[in-house]
N, CA, C and O atoms as a GROMACS GRO file, in nm:
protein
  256
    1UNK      N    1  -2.131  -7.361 -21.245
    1UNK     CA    2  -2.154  -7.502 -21.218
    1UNK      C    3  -2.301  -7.535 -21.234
    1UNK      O    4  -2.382  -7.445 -21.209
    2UNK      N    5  -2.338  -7.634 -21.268
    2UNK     CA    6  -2.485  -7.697 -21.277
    2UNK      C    7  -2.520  -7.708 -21.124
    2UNK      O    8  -2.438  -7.676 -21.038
    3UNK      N    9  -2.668  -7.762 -21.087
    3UNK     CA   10  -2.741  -7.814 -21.037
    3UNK      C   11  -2.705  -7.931 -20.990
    3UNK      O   12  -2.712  -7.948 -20.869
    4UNK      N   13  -2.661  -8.036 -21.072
    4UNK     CA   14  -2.628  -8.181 -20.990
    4UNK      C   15  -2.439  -8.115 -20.912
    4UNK      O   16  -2.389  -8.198 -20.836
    5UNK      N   17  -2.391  -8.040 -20.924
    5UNK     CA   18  -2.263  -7.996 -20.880
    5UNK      C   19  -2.292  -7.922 -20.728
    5UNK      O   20  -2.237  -7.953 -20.622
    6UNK      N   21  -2.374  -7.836 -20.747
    6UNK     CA   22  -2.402  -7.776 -20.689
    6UNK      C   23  -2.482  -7.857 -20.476
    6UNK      O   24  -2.462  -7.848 -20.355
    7UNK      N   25  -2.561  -7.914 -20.568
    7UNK     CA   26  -2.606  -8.044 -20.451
    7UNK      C   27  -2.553  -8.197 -20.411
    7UNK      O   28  -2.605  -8.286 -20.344
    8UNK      N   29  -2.430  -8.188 -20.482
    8UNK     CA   30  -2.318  -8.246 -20.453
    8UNK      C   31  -2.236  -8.200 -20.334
    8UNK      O   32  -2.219  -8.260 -20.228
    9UNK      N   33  -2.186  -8.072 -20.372
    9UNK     CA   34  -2.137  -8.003 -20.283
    9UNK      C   35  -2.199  -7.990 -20.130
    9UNK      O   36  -2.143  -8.006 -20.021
   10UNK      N   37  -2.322  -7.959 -20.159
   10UNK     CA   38  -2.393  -7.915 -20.013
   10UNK      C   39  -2.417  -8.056 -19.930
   10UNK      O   40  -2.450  -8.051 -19.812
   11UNK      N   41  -2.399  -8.175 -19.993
   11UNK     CA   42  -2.468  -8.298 -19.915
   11UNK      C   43  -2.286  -8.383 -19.873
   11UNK      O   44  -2.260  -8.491 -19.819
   12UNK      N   45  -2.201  -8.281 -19.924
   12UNK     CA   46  -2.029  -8.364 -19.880
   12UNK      C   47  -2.014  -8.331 -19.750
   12UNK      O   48  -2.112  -8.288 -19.690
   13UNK      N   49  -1.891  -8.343 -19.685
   13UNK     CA   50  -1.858  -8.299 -19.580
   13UNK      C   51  -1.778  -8.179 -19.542
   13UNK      O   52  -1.656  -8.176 -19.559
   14UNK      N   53  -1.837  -8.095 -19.499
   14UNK     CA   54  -1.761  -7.960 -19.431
   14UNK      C   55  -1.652  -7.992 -19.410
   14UNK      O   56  -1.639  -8.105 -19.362
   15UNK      N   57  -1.532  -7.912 -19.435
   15UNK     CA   58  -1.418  -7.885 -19.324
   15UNK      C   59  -1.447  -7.837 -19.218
   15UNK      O   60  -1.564  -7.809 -19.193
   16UNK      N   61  -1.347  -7.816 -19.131
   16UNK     CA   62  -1.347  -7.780 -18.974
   16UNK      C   63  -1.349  -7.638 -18.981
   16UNK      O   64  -1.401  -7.569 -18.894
   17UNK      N   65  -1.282  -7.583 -19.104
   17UNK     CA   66  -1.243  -7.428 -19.078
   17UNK      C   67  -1.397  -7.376 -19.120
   17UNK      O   68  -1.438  -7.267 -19.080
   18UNK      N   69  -1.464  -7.449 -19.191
   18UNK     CA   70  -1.592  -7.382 -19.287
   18UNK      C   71  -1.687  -7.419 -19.200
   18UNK      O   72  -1.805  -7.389 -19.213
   19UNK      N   73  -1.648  -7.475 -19.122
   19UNK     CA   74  -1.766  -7.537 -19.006
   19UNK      C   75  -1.776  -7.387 -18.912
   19UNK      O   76  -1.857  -7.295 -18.922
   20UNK      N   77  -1.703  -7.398 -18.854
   20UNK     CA   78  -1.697  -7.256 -18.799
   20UNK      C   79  -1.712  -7.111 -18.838
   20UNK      O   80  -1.738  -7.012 -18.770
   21UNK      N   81  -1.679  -7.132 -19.019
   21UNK     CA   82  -1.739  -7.000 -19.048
   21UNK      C   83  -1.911  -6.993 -19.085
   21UNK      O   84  -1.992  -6.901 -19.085
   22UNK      N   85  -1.920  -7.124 -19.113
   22UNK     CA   86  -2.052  -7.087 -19.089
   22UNK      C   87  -2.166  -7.031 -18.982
   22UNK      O   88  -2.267  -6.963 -19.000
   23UNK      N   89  -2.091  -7.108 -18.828
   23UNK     CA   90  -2.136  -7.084 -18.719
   23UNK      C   91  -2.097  -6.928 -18.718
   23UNK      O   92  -2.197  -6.869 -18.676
   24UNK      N   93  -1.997  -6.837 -18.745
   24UNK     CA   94  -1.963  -6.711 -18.752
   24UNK      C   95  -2.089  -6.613 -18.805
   24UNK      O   96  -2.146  -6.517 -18.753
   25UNK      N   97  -2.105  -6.683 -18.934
   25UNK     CA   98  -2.201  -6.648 -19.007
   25UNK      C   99  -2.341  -6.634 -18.972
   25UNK      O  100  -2.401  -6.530 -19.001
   26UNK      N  101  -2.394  -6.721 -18.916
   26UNK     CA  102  -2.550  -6.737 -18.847
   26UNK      C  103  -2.537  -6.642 -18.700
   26UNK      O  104  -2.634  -6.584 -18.650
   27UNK      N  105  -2.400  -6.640 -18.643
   27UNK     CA  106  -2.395  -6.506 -18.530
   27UNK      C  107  -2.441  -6.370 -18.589
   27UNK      O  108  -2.540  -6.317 -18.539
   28UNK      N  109  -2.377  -6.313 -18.690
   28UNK     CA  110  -2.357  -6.181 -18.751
   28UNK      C  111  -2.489  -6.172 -18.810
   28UNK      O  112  -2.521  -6.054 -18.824
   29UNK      N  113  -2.560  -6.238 -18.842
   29UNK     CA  114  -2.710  -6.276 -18.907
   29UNK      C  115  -2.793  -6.222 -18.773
   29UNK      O  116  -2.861  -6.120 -18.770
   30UNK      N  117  -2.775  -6.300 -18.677
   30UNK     CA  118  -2.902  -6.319 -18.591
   30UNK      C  119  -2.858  -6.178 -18.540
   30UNK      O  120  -2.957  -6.108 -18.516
   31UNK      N  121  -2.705  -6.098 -18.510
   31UNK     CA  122  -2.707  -5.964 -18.431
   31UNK      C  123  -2.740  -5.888 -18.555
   31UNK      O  124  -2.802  -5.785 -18.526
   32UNK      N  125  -2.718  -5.903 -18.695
   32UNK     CA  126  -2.766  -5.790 -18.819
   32UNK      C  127  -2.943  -5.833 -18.776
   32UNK      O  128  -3.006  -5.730 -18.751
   33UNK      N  129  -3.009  -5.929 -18.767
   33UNK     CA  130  -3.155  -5.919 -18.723
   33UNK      C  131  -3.185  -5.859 -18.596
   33UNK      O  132  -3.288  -5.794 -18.580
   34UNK      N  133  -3.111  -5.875 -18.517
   34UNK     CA  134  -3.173  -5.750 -18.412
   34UNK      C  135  -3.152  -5.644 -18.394
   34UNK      O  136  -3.188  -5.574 -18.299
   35UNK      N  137  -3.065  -5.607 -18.520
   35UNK     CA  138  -3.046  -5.444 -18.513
   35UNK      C  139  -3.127  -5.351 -18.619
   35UNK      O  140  -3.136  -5.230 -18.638
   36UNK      N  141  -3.192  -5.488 -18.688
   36UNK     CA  142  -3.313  -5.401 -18.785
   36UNK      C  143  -3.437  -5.433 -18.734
   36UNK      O  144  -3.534  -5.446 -18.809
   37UNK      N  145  -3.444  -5.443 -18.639
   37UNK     CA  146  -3.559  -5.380 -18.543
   37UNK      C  147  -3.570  -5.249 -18.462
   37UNK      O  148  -3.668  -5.206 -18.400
   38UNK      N  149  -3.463  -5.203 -18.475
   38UNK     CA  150  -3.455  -5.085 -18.446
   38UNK      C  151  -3.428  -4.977 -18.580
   38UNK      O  152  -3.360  -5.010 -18.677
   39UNK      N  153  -3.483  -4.869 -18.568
   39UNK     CA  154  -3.485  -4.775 -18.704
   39UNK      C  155  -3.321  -4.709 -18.701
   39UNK      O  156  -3.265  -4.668 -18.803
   40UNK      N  157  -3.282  -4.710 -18.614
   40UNK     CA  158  -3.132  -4.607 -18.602
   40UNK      C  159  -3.065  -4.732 -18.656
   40UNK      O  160  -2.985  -4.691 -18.739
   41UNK      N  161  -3.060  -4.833 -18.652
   41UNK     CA  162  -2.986  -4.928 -18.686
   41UNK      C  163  -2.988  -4.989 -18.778
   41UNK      O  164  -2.889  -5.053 -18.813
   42UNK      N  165  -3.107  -4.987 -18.847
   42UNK     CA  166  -3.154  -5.109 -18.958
   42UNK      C  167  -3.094  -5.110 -19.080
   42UNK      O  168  -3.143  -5.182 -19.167
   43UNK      N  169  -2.994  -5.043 -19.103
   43UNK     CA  170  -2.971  -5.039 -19.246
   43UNK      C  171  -2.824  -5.134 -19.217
   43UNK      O  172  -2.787  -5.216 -19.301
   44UNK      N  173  -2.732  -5.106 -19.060
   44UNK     CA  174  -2.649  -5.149 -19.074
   44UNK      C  175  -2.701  -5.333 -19.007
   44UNK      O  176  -2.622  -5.427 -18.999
   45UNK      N  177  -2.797  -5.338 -18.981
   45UNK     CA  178  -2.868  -5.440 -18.968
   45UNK      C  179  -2.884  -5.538 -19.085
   45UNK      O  180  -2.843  -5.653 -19.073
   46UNK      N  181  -2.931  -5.503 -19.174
   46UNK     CA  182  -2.933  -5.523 -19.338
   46UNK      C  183  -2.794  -5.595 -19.350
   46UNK      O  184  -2.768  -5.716 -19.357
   47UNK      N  185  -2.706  -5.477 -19.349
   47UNK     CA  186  -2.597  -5.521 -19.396
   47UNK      C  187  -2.534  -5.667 -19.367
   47UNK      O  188  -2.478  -5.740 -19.450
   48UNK      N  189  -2.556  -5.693 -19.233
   48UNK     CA  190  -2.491  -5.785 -19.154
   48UNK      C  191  -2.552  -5.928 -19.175
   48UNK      O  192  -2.491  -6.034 -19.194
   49UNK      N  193  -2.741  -5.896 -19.162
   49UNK     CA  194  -2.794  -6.006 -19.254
   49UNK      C  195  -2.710  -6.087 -19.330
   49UNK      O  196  -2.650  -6.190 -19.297
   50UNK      N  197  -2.716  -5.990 -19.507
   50UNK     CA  198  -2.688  -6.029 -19.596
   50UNK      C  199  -2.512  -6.074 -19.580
   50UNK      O  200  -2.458  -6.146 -19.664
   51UNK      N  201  -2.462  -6.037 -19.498
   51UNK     CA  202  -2.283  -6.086 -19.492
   51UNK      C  203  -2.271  -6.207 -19.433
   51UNK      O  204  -2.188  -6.292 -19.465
   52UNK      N  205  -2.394  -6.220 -19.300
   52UNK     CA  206  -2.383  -6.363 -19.243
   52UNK      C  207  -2.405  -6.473 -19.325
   52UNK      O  208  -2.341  -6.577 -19.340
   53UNK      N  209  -2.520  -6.426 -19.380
   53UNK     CA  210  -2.616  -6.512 -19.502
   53UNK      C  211  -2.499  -6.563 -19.576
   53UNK      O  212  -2.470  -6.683 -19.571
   54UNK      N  213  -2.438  -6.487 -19.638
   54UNK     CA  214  -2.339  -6.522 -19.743
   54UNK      C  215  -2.225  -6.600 -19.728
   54UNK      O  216  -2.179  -6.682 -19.808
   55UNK      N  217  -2.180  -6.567 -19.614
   55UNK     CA  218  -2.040  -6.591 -19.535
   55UNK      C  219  -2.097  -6.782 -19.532
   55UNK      O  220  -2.043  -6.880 -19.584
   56UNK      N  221  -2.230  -6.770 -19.443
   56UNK     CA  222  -2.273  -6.903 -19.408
   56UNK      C  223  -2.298  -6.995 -19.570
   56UNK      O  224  -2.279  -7.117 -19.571
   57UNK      N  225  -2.324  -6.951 -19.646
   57UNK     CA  226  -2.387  -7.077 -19.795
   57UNK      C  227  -2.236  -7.038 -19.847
   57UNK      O  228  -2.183  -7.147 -19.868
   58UNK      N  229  -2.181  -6.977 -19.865
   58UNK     CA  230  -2.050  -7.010 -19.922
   58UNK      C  231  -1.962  -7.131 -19.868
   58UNK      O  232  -1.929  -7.234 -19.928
   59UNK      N  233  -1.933  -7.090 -19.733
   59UNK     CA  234  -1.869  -7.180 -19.666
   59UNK      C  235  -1.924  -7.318 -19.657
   59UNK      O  236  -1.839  -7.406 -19.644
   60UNK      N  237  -2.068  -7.361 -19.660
   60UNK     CA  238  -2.134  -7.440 -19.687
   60UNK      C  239  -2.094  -7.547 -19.808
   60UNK      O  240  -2.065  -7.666 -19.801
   61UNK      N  241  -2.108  -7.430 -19.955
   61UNK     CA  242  -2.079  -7.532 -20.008
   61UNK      C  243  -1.959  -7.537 -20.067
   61UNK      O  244  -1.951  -7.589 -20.178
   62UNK      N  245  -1.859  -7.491 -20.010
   62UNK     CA  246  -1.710  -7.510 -19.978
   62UNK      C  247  -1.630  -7.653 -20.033
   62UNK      O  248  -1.682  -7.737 -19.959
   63UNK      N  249  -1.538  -7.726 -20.116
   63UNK     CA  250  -1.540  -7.852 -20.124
   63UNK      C  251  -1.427  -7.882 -20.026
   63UNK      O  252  -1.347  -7.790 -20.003
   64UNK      N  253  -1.410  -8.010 -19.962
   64UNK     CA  254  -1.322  -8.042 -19.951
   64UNK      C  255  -1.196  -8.096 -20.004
   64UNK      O  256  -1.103  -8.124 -19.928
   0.00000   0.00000   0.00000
């Protein structure tokens, strides 16, 4: 998809279900960030980052 598609998408309106996965998403983020503050943890820290991250802009720009 282009650029004008793309910021189309992000400025429509969420569904209810994508609303919540986003909120899912920014959870698993903020506990993958406090577990890469610790060295025993940080890799699965990483991981969780990048899944919240993703989970959250997908669902974002989700169409209705």
């Amino acid at each position: 998809t282009n650029m004008k598609e793309i910021t189309k998408r992000w400025n429509s309106t969420t569904p209810r279900f994508f609303k919540k996965l986003i909120n899912i998403g920014i959870g698993i983020g903020v506990i993958g960030g406090a577990l890469v503050t610790f060295p025993a943890t940080a890799t699965v820290g990483a991981i969780l980052v990048t899944v919240g991250t993703t989970v959250s802009a997908i669902s974002k720009l989700t169409k209705q």
